[in-house]
N, C-alpha and C positions, 0 to 999 in steps of 0.2 A: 552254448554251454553256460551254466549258472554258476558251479564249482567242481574244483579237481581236489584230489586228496589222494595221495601216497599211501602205497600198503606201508606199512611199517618192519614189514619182513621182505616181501617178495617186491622186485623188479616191475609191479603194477600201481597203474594209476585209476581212480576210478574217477568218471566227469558223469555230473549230473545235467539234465536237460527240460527246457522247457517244452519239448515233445512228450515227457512222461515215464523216458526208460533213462537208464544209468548204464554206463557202458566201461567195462574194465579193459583194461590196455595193456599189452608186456610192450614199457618203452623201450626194453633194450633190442626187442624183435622188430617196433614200428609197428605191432599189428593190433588189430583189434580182436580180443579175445571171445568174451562173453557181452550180451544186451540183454540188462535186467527189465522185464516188463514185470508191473504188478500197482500203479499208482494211476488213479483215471485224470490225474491234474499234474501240470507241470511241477517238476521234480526242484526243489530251490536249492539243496545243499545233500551233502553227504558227507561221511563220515566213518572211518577206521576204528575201532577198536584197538587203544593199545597191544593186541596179541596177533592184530590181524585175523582170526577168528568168525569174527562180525563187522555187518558193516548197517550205520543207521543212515537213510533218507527221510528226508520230510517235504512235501507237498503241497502243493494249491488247492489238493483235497480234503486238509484239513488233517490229514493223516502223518503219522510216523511210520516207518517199518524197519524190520529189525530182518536183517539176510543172512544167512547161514554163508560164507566164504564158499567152501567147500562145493556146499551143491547149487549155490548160486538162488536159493530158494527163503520165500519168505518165512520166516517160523515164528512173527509176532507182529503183531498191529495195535499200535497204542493210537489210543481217539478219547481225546477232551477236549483238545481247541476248538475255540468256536469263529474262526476264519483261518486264512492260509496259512502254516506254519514255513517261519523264515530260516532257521536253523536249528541243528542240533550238533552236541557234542559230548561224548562220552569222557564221564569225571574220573582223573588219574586219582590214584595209581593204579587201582584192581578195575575201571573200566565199568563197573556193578552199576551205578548210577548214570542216567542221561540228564540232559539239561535241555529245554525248549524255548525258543520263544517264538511272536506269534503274532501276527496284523492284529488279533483278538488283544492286545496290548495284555499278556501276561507272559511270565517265564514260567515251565512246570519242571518238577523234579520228579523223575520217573527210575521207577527200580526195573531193571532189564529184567529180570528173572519172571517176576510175576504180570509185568506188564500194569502195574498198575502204579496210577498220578500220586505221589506221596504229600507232595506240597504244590501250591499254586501262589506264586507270586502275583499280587496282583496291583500294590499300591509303588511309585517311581516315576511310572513314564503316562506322557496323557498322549500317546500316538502309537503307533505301530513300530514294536519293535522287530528289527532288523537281523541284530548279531548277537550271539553269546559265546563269551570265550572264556575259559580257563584257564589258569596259570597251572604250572607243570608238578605242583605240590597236592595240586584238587582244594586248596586254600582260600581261593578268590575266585569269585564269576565278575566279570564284566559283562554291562549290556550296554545295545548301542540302539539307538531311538531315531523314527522321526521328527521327536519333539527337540530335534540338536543337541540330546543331552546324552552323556554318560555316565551308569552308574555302577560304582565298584560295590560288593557285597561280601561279606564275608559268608562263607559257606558254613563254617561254627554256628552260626546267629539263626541259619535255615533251618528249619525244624523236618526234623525225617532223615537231616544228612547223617550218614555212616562215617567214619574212620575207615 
């Protein structure tokens, strides 16, 4: 497994895998529920939607995907990075905006609705980034490099961010 993530409502856990599916869990049953297939490249992180609603993946295909909870079904594919993407994370409060980054040594801001790259970070890190995190206001990105470095951003400063 690469990462776990918490529904934020329901008694599930969701793990990603370098076999290429994602797999939901009711921890309170011990069972395994559903196995998401739909990525041709090991799956590196995933990700909740603060409503529980959606859930985002992203890939050694270069890809994102955006899952509908409910039917377990993909309903968006965002593709700009141009190598494997190492994380994503949907920006509090309303959830509306994702955040990427990406062996391709960039961060992208992506509007969930439309599926389209709003901003591309590109200048910070000179290696493959690893992790993007947000603080719980949707105020601050952090990212985390293989060039040993991290770098705090203000998400005001980003251009394309919402309120």
């Amino acid at each position: 497994m690469t990462k776990v993530a918490l529904h934020p409502i329901y008694s599930d856990v969701a793990s990603s895998s370098e076999d290429g599916t994602v797999k939901i869990w009711d921890f309170d049953q011990g069972e395994l529920t559903h196995t998401l297939k739909g990525h041709t490249g090991g799956v590196n992180y995933v990700s909740y939607h603060p409503n529980g609603q959606t859930i985002a993946t992203c890939s050694t295909d270069q890809t994102i995907k955006l899952w509908n909870y409910q039917t377990k079904a993909v309903f968006k594919t965002l593709q700009g990075h141009e190598h494997e993407v190492s994380s994503v994370e949907f920006l509090p409060p309303g959830g509306d905006l994702l955040i990427s980054c990406s062996r391709d040594q960039t961060i992208k801001l992506w509007d969930t609705s439309t599926g389209y790259c709003l901003q591309t970070l590109r200048e910070g890190h000179s290696d493959w980034i690893r992790k993007v995190s947000v603080n719980a206001k949707g105020t601050l990105l952090a990212s985390a490099s293989k060039d040993q470095s991290v770098i705090v951003w203000s998400m005001e400063k980003i251009k394309g961010c919402k309120d």
